[in-house]
C-alpha positions in Angstrom: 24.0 -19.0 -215.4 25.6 -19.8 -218.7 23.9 -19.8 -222.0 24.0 -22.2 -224.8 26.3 -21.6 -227.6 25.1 -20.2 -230.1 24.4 -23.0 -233.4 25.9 -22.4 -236.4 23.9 -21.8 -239.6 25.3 -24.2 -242.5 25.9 -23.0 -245.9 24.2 -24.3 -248.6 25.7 -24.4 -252.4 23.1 -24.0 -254.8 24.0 -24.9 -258.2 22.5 -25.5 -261.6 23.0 -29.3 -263.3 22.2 -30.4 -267.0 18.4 -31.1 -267.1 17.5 -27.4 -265.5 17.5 -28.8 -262.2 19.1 -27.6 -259.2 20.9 -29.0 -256.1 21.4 -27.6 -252.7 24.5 -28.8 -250.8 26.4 -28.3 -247.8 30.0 -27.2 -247.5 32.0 -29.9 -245.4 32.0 -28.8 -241.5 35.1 -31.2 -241.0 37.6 -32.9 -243.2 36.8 -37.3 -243.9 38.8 -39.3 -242.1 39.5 -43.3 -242.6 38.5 -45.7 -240.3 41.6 -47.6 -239.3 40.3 -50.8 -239.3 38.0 -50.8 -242.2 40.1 -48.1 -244.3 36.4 -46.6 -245.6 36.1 -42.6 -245.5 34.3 -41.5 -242.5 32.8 -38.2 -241.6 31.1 -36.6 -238.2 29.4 -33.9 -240.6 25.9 -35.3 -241.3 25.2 -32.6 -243.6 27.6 -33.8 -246.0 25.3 -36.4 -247.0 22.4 -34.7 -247.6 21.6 -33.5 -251.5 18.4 -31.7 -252.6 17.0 -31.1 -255.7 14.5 -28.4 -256.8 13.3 -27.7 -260.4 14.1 -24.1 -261.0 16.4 -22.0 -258.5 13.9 -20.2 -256.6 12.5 -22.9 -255.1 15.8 -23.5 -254.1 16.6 -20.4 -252.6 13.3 -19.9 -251.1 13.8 -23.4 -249.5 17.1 -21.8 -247.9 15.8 -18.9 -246.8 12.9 -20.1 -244.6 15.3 -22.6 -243.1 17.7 -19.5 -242.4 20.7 -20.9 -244.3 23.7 -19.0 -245.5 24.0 -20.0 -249.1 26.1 -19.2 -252.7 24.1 -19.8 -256.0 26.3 -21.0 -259.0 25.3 -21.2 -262.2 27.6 -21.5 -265.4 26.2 -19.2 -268.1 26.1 -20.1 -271.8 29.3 -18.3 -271.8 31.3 -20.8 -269.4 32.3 -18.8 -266.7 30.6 -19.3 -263.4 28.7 -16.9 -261.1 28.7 -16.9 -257.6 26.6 -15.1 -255.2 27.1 -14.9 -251.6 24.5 -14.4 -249.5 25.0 -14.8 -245.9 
């Protein structure tokens, strides 16, 4: 009897935006393509539309981690470098 394959997890990128807010994305599962007869940008990743906002970064991550998700936080410090954590 076979099994299912197993689903794979998406990663979410959490990252900070002026206002204190922050947005949880999904990396791009497959590249956009162009529709040959309309020429607009097309994509079979449905994630790649979605874009959350929380108001400080542990709702974020909590978010993430009940859902099960792989993410990376990054934040630009006052200093202008950015951080990134894995977590997977």
């Amino acid at each position: 009897m076979a099994s299912p394959s197993p689903t794979r997890l998406p990663t979410a990128r959490i990252a900070s935006e002026r206002g204190g807010r922050w947005v949880l994305t999904f990396e791009r599962e497959t590249p956009p393509e162009l529709d040959p007869l309309t020429g607009w940008t097309i994509s079979t990743d449905p994630l790649s539309q979605i874009r959350l906002t929380f108001p400080d970064v542990q709702s974020a991550l909590g978010f993430a981690e009940r859902k099960g998700w792989r993410y990376e936080v990054a934040e630009a410090p006052a200093g202008g470098r950015s951080i990134h954590l894995d977590h997977r």
